[in-house]
N, C-alpha and C positions, 0 to 999 in steps of 0.2 A: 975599533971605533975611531973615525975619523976627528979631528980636532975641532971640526964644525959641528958634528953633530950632538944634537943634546943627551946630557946623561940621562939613562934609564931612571924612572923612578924610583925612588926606595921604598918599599914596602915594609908593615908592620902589621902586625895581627894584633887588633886591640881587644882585650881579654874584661868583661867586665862580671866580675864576682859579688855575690850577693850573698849572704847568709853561707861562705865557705865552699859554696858550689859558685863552677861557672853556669853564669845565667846567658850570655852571647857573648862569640865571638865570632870577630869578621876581619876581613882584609882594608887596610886603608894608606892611600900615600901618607906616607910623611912628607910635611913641608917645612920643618922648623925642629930645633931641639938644639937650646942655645945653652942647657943643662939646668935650667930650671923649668922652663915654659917649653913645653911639647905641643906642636900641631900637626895634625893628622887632615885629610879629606877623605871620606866616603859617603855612597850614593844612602839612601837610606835603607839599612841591614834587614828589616822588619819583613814579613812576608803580607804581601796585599797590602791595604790602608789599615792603619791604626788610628779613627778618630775618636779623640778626648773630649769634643764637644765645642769645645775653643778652638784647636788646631785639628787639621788633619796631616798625619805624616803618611803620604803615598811611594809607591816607586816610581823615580825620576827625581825623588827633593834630596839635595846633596846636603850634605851637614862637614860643617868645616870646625873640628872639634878643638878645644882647648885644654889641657889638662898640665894641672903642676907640681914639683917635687914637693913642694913647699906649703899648698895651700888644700884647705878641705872642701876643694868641687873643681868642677869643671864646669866649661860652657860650651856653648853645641851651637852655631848658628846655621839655622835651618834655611834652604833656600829652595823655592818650587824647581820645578824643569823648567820654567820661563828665565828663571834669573832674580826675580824676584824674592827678599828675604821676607817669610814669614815670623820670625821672632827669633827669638834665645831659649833653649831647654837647657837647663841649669841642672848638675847633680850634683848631691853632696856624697862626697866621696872621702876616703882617704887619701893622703898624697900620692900620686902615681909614681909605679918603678917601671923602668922601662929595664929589660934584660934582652939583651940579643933584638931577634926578630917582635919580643912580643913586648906590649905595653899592660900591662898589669892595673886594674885598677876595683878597687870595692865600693862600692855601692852601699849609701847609709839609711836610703829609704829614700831620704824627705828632698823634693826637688822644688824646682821654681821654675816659672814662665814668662817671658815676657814677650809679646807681640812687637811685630815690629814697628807699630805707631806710637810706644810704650803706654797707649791708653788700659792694658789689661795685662797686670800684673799679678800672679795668685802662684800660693803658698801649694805644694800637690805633698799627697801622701803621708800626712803628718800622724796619721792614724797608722799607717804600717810602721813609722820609726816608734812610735810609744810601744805595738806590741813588738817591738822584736826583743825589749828587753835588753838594750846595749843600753841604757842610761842602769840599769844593776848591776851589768856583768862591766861596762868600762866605762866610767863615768867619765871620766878625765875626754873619751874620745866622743862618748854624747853630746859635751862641754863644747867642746871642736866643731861640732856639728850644728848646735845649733847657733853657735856663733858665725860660721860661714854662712849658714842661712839667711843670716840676718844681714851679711856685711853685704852679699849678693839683690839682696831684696832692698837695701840703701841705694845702692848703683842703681839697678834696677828703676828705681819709682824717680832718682834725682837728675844723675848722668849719662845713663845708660851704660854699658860694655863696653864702647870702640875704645878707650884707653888700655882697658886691658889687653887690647885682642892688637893693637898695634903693634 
């Protein structure tokens, strides 16, 4: 490689685990990992459109993902094939590991949405985290969980995300 030309991208295989089984995984550049806050870019992983009814996430919408050692979610800014940002998809996760090639992350159910005019902000999934039964089996981590929830849904409705994502 020439001195001018730019580095290859780095790749990661982001690993996202639910209930102990992997639920997807895909390939995504890395663009950050300053060893707390990891970013990742990919296109969107889903097969065909997945509309929620509020969003639709099709192929061609890139999502330029957030994930931290330290904190319980991640953030996802979704963006069409124009360029355009349709909102934030928010999960509440456990901290991510990143090991080697892969990024490691569990899935606690319960997510958040925010549009990108931040006029439609709502609570998703809060019926799967009550059955999964992690507030019997880990209380201390359901604790975690729905506190990120909350701190995410404060940003969310006041200032929005770009501070974190700076």
């Amino acid at each position: 490689m020439s001195a001018n030309s730019p580095e290859p991208a780095k790749q990661l295989e982001v690993v996202l685990v639910k209930a102990g089984r992997t639920k997807i995984r895909y390939p995504a550049e890395l663009l950050q990992d300053d060893g707390t806050r990891i970013a990742v870019r990919a296109p969107w992983a889903g097969s065909g459109v997945r509309d929620f009814g509020f969003v639709r996430f099709e192929p061609g919408d890139l999502f330029t993902e957030y994930y931290w050692r330290n904190r319980w979610y991640s953030v996802k800014e979704v963006r069409a094939v124009d360029g355009a940002v349709k909102g934030w998809y928010c999960d509440i996760t456990r901290p991510a590991v990143r090991t080697g090639g892969e990024l490691v992350v569990e899935d606690l159910d319960l997510d958040l949405w925010r549009s990108a005019d931040g006029t439609d902000v709502r609570r998703l999934d809060e019926d799967e985290f009550a059955e999964s039964g992690l507030a019997r089996t880990d209380p201390e981590a359901a604790s975690a969980a729905v506190a990120a929830l909350e701190e995410l849904e404060s940003l969310a409705c006041t200032v929005g995300f770009d501070h974190l994502l700076a």
